[in-house]
Steps between C-alpha positions, in 0.01 A plus 500: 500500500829376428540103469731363738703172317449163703809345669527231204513805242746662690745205547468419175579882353837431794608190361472677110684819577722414827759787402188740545333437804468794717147578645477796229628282225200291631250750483589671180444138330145470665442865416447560956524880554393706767343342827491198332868459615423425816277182414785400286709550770303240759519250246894488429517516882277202580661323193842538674353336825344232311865430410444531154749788432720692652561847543936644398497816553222643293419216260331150491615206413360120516754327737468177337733643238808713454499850424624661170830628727580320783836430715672129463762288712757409239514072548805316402537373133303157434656155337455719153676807588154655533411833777197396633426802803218508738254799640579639808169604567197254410190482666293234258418136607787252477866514430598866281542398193853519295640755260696446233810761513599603166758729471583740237819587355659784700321422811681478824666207621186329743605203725323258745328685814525842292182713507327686170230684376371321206282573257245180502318316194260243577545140245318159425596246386832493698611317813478865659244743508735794463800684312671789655720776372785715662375855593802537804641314736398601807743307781573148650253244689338617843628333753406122583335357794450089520291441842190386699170680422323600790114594485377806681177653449631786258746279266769346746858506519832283357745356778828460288653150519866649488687459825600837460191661448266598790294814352123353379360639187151675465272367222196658386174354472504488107845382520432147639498304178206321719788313732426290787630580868821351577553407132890522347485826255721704267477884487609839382554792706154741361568877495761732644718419810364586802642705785274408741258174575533194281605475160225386245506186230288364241527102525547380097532111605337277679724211605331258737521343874851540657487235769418215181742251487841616251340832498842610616678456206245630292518838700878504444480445110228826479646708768846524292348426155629162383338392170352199640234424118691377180345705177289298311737533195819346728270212612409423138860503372579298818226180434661523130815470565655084414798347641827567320639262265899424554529653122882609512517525872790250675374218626554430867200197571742275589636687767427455923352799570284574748266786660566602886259744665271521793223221584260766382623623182235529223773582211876373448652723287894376560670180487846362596711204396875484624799250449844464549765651259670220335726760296874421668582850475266579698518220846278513753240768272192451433178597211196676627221508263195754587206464292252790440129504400512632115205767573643744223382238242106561655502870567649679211564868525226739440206235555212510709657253718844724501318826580374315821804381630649803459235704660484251816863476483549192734276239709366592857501228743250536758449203820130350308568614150751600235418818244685366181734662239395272243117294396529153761491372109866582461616584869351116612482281176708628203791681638501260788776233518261225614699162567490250207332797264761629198475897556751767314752665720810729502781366635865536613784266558709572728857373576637558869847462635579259836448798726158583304553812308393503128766445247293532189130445410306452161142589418200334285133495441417135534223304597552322785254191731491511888560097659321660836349793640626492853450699799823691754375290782543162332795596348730562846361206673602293182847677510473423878502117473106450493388535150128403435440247186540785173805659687676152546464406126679846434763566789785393276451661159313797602509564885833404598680696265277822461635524903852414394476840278388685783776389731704672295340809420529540928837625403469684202167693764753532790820641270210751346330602817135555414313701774422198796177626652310229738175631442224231555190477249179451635227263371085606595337183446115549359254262543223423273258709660729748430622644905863449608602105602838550626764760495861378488841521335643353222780243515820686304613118351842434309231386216364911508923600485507251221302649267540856614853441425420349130274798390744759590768341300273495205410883529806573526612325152160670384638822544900413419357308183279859390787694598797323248161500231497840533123480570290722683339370817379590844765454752362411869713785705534543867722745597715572815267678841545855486745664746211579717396192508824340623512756752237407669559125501862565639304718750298194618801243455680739753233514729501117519880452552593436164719707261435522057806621383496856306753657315511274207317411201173298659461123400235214564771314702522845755150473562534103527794534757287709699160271501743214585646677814097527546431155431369275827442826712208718652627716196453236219157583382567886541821512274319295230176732520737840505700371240196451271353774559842659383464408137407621268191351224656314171277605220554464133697726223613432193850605623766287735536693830570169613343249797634606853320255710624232283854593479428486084627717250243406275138331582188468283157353556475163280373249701115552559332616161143413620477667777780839449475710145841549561616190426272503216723753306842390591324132342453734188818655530716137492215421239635810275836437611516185337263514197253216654200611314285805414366560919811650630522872593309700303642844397203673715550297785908669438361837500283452790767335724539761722120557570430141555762495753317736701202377506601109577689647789167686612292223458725274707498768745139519461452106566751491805265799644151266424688196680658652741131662607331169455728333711414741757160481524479105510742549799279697621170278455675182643634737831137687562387188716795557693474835643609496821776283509861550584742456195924548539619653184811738366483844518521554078490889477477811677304819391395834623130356576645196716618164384454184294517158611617198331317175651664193548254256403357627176771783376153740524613910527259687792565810647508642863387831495757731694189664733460135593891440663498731788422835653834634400571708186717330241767656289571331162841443374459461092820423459581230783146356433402588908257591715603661803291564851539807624473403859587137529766524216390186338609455179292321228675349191499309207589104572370533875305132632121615639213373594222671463090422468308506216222796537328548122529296195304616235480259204356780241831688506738257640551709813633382807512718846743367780539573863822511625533264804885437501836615388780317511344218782449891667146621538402854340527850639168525718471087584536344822904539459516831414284579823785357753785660290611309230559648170692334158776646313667423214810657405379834572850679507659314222149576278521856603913505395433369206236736417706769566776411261277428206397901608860597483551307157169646344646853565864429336299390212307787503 
């Protein structure tokens, strides 16, 4: 009788030959013929119940490790440069372990979320268990899923957290990862699409409760992939780095200057000093000094420290916490220009006319010492007659003439015409149990204008000063709205009884005319909203397209080195420019100008997207005890689906589902922005006052679900009003004239 192997001999004969394990390879080794198959059989089968292998396709393999072949998820390149990927599939205890990508010459080009077939070699002695090999690239990443795990008897399902997103994913039983019900989760979408049911996912993290305190934020830096953990090699260079010695920098200690930011602010990477002219040639004139945190002389290009930066490409500033460009070593200590603490800066002097436009300006890497870090708030009520005891010791050498400067930049602002939007920031408040406090707006203070003012005057010597050097840099550009675009604002300026004037080359002061005409009216807040939304996003290229919403010829980033890499490289650039030592622009950070450009404008656009969402669903949280209550807010755009809502009192976006207005059906205008009843001819717009009830908030996707209760002090199509007669119109002749022409002019052009 043929000897049937134990389950230890046969794992062990699996784990020696995994490139060999089919159920006949397994036999031939034990020398099983004949009936004996079937006893062999039984074993592999309760061996794969046990859990101790698994069955692919005809072979065996021990779970707990890779197979000799496998498919990986290409991960993006570590501190080093390094391609670490991950499995998709693994089935053993604990987190899958890494692979080390190693490509060969010849292979094709692999990048981050890329899929291969690799051949795999287990290692020791490394800080991975793997190395894998290029057979072929098979495709991109599966699709994502970041939601709430929901336990069911077979597996359970994922509700998405996107707003957008209402269709639940299936996950098997053995696709769990062992999470809890109602536990935060990251996916991938397992198998094929589906035509019909649910699709499936595999869950590959396990990231904790949603509802505990400054969870929020955390969800928003995973959900759009914000590198949140500084590489051990960048934290290293980081707690070695000393503070700079004045060497052959320009010595500035024994100028005034001082720091001005928010109460809050953790880092102070600028500093002003002003001062009347006292050349005669120049009456009435006056010197502006902006001083810039020297980070270029801590992050030198191509180090572990550099490599970060670049890859997060800018700070993300979230209500409870900030995710860091640079180590809090050099973004709150060394680069920081701490009152009475000698720190090395960039800076530019500046010399402006009476009427505040710059005559001439002069740059040097100096080393510069703070007299006081003070706040915006403190500032103005200083400059307002009631300065507390460290403003009043400074109001006439520092204070009093840093606000002379800027009265006279008011004229240089108004002959230039920068784009004059009203748009009001809002603050969330968190307190230290980490829910919303308070949700307000910020005060817009002449001390904010003050400084806003000074930075852009030094970018745009930053970029003038590069440009006669004939050095490369990265312009900031923001170019004119698109035709479209200004369509469709004229097409709302019409509606409200206002005119933009076509026919002529478009500049900041047209669109300025036209939110003044607005200004103090229903219409104010729905000019300044259609007008933003007519622009077009500034990014960053190494050529000059120019700054539209600026009214600039020429702008650059300079001002804000910890927290933007842009600024970063136009520091190297000036640094190269002027020979000031061996950290300037390297001549791979040249070549690569135009890459890095795109990225640092994706990563902003990444960080707005993380913020934006975060703000969102803390709105959200602090409105769920509310449901139920009656809120007036702005009608703040108009879609096929219904309509959003601004609300007064904390700036929060919800939307009133169009089954939810009336009985009628609804026609929607695109182009005017409407919605119009087919039976009561009401007309819903952009800028219309409403009031309306609060019916859902969901903090886990920052949802908000309104009831419309009024329109215009009107109530809604189906209400009490409606019933005896009434109905609301707004301009429904002149919106359907208009539509008409912009009909007639698409054809011409067509």
């Amino acid at each position: 009788m043929t000897r049937i192997p134990s389950k230890a001999e046969i794992l062990a004969w699996i784990a020696e030959h995994p490139g060999a394990a089919a159920k006949r390879d397994i036999a031939k080794a034990f020398g099983i013929k004949g009936a004996a198959r079937i006893d062999l059989k039984r074993v592999l089968k309760e061996l794969e119940e046990e859990g101790a292998i698994e069955r692919r396709r005809r072979t065996f393999r021990d779970p707990a490790k890779l197979p000799p072949v496998a498919m990986l998820t290409i991960l993006a390149p570590d501190s080093d440069g390094d391609i670490f990927a991950r499995p998709v599939e693994w089935q053993g205890e604990g987190p899958a372990p890494r692979v080390l990508f190693i490509p060969k010459k010849g292979d094709t080009a692999v990048g981050e979320g890329d899929r291969v077939l690799a051949k795999i070699t287990e290692v020791t002695g490394e800080d991975h268990g793997y190395e894998g090999r290029l057979i072929r690239k098979l495709g991109t990443n599966p699709h994502r899923i970041l939601g709430i795990f929901r336990k069911g008897a077979e597996g359970g399902r994922i509700v998405p957290i996107d707003k957008g997103a209402d269709l639940e994913w299936m996950v098997a039983p053995g696709a769990t990862l062992d999470a809890k019900d109602g536990e935060l989760v990251e996916a991938e979408q397992s198998g094929p699409k589906v035509r019909m049911g649910l699709p499936r996912a595999r869950i590959v993290e396990r990231l904790g409760d949603p509802t505990a305190p400054r969870a929020v934020s955390l969800i928003a830096i995973h959900q759009h992939g914000i590198p949140d953990d500084f590489p051990d090699a960048a934290i290293a260079e980081a707690d070695h780095a000393k503070p700079a010695p004045l060497g052959e920098r320009e010595d500035l200690r024994h100028l005034p200057f001082v720091t001005i930011d928010p109460a809050d602010a953790r880092d102070h990477d600028d500093a002003c000093y002003a001062h009347a002219d006292e050349d005669p040639k120049n009456e009435g004139g006056h010197i502006v000094w902006v001083a810039i945190a020297d980070v270029a002389h801590y992050v030198t290009p191509q180090s572990a420290l550099d490599r970060e930066a670049r890859r997060r490409g800018n700070s993300t500033y979230f209500p409870d916490r900030v995710v860091p460009m640079l180590p809090e070593r050099l973004s709150g200590d060394l680069c920081s220009l701490h009152e009475g603490i000698a720190r090395p800066v960039l800076a530019v002097w500046m010399k402006l006319d009476a009427k505040g436009r710059k005559v001439s300006h002069r740059f040097t890497r100096a080393m510069i010492q703070s007299k006081a870090s003070l706040n915006y708030a403190e500032v103005q009520e200083a400059q307002d007659g009631r300065p507390n005891e460290r403003c009043a010791a400074l109001m006439e050498s520092v204070i009093a003439p840093l606000y002379a400067a800027y009265e006279a930049t008011k004229t240089a602002r108004a002959m230039r015409q920068p784009l004059d939007l009203d748009l009001p920031e809002r603050r969330i408040d968190i307190g230290e149990d980490g829910h919303v406090k308070s949700v307000a707006f910020r005060d817009r203070l002449d001390a904010h204008r003050l400084i806003e003012e000074f930075m852009i005057l030094a970018n745009v010597a930053a970029a003038e000063e590069l440009i006669r050097l004939r050095r490369p840099l990265l312009f900031r550009v923001h170019e004119e709205p698109s035709p479209e675009k200004l369509d469709a604002l004229r097409e709302v300026a019409e509606a409200s009884g206002f005119t933009l004037a076509k026919g002529q080359v478009l500049q900041t002061s047209h669109l300025n005319r036209l939110l003044a005409q607005a200004e103090g009216t229903e219409f104010d807040e729905l000019l300044n909203i259609s007008t933003l939304r007519s622009m077009t996003q500034a990014y960053y290229h190494p050529e000059n397209f120019g700054h539209f919403g600026l009214a600039l010829k020429s702008y650059a980033h300079f001002t804000s080195p910890i927290r933007r890499y842009s600024d970063l490289i136009v520091h190297r650039a000036l640094i190269l420019g002027h020979g000031w030592g061996k950290d300037g622009l390297s001549p791979r950070d040249i070549e690569d100008l135009e890459e890095a450009a795109t990225h640092i404008s994706e990563t902003e656009r990444r960080s707005m997207a993380a913020e934006r969402d975060t703000t969102d669903r803390y709105l959200a949280a602090y409105l769920s005890d509310r449901v139920g209550n009656e809120f007036a807010g702005r009608i703040s755009g108009v879609t096929r689906f219904g309509c959003f809502v601004r609300l007064d009192e904390t700036g929060a976006d919800g939307l009133i589902p169009i089954r939810t207005i009336g009985r009628e059906f609804f026609h929607f205008d695109a182009n005017a922005q409407t919605l119009t009843g087919a039976d009561t001819g009401l007309v819903i717009g952009i800028g219309q006052r409403v009031t309306v009830r609060l019916a859902e908030a969901v903090p886990v996707t920052g949802g908000l679900m309104l009831e419309l209760l009024e329109i215009e002090g009107q109530g809604r199509p189906g209400g009490a009003q409606a019933k005896r007669g009434k109905r609301v119109i707004r301009r429904v002749g002149a919106a359907r004239a208009k539509n008409a022409k912009f009909k007639r002019k698409t054809d011409r052009r067509r």
